[in-house]
MIDOSE-1310 file (N, C-alpha, C; in nm, 2 decimals, decimal comma, always signed):
residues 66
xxxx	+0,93/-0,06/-2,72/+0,96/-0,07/-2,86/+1,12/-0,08/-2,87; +1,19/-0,09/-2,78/+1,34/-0,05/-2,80/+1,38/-0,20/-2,70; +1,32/-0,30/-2,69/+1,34/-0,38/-2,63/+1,41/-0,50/-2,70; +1,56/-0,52/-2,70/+1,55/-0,69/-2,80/+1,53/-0,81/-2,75
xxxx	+1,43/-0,88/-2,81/+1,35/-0,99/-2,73/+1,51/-1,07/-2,75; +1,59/-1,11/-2,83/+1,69/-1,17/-2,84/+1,80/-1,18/-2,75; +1,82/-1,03/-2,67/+1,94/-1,03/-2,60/+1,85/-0,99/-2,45; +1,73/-0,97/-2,45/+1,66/-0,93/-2,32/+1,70/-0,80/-2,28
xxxx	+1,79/-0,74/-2,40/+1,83/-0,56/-2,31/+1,75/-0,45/-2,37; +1,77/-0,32/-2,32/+1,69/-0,23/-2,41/+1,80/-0,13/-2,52; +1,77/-0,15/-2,64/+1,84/-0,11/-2,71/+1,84/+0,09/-2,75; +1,83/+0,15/-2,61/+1,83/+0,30/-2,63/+1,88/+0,32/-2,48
xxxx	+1,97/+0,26/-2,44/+1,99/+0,29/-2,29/+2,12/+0,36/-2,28; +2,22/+0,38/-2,36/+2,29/+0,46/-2,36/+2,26/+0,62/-2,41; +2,14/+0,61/-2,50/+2,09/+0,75/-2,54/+1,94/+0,80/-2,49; +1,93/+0,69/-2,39/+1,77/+0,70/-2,35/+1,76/+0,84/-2,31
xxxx	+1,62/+0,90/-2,28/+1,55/+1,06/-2,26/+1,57/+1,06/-2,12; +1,60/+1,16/-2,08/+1,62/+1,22/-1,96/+1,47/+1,13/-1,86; +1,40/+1,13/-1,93/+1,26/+1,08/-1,84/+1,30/+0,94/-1,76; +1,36/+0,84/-1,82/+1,42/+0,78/-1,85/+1,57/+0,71/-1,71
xxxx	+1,58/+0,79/-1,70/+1,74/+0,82/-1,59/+1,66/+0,84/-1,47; +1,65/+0,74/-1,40/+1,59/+0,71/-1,26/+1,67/+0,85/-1,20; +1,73/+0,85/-1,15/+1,85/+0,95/-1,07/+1,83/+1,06/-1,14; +1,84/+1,10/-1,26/+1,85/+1,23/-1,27/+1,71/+1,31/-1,23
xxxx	+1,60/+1,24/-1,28/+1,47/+1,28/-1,28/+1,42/+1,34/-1,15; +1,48/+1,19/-1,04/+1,46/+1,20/-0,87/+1,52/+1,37/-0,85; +1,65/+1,41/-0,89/+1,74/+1,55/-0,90/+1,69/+1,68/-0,91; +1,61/+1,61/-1,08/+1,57/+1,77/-1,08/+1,38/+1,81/-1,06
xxxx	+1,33/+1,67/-1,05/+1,16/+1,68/-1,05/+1,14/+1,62/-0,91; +1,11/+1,48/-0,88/+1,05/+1,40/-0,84/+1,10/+1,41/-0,66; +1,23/+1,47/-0,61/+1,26/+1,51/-0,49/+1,17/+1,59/-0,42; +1,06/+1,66/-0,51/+1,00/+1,74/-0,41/+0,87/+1,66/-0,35
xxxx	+0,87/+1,52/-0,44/+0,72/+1,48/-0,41/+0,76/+1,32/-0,30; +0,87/+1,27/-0,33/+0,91/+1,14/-0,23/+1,07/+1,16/-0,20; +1,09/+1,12/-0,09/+1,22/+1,07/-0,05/+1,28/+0,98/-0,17; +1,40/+0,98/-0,16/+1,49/+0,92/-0,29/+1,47/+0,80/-0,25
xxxx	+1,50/+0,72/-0,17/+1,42/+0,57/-0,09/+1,29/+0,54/-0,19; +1,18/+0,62/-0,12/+1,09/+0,58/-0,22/+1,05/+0,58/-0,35; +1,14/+0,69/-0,44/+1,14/+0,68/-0,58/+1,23/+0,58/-0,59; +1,28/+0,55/-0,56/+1,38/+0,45/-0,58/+1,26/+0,30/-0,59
xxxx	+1,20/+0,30/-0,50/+1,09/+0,19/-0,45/+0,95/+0,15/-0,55; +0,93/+0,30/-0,59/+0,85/+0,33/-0,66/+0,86/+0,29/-0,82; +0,98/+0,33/-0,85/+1,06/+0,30/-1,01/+1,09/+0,14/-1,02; +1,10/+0,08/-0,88/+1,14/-0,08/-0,90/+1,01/-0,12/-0,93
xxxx	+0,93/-0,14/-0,86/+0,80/-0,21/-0,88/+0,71/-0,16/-1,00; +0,74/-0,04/-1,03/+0,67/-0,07/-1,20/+0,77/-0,11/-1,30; +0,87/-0,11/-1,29/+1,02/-0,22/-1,37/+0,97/-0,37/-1,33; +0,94/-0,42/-1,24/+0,89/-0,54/-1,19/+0,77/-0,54/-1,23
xxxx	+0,66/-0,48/-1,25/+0,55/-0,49/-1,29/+0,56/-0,55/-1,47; +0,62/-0,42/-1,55/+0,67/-0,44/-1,66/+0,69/-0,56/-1,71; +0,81/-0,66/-1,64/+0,88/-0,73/-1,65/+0,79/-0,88/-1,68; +0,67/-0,89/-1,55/+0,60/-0,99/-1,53/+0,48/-0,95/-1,63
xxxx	+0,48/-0,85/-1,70/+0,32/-0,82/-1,81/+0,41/-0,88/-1,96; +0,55/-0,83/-1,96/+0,58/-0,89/-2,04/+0,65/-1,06/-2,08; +0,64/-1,11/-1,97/+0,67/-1,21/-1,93/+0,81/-1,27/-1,93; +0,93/-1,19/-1,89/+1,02/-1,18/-1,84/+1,09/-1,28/-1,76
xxxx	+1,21/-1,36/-1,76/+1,25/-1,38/-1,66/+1,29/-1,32/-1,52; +1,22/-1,41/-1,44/+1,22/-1,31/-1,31/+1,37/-1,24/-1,25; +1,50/-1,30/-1,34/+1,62/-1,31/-1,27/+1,60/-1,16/-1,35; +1,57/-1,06/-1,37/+1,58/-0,98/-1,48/+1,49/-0,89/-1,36
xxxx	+1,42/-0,89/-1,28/+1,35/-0,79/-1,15/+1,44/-0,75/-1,08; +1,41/-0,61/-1,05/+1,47/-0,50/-0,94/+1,48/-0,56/-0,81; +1,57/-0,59/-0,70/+1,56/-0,65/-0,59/+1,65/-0,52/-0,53; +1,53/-0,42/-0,43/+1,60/-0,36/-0,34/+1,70/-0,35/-0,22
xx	+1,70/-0,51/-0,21/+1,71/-0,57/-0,09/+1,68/-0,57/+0,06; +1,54/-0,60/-0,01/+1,41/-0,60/+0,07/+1,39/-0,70/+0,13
């Protein structure tokens, strides 16, 4: 909902929810269940998933450099 189809950015990313903040989340939750590698891996590919449901330019997907 916070998406502008116009500029392609998300318009709450400077005040986005803590849920939100890849890194912080990995910090205080998500470290006990994967390596920071894999959340990291994990967060791209449903960003990339996202991206291609909402029909996105692909130049706009997470590239690990994989």
């Amino acid at each position: 909902m916070y998406f502008n189809e116009t500029t392609k950015e998300c318009k709450i990313y400077q005040t986005r929810p803590n849920i939100c903040k890849v890194d912080y989340m990995f910090e205080v939750q998500y470290f006990k269940y994967y390596s920071q590698e894999r959340f990291y891996q994990l967060n791209a590919e449903v960003c990339n998933r996202l991206q291609k449901k909402f029909n996105l330019d692909k130049k706009y997907n997470v590239n690990l450099g994989e």
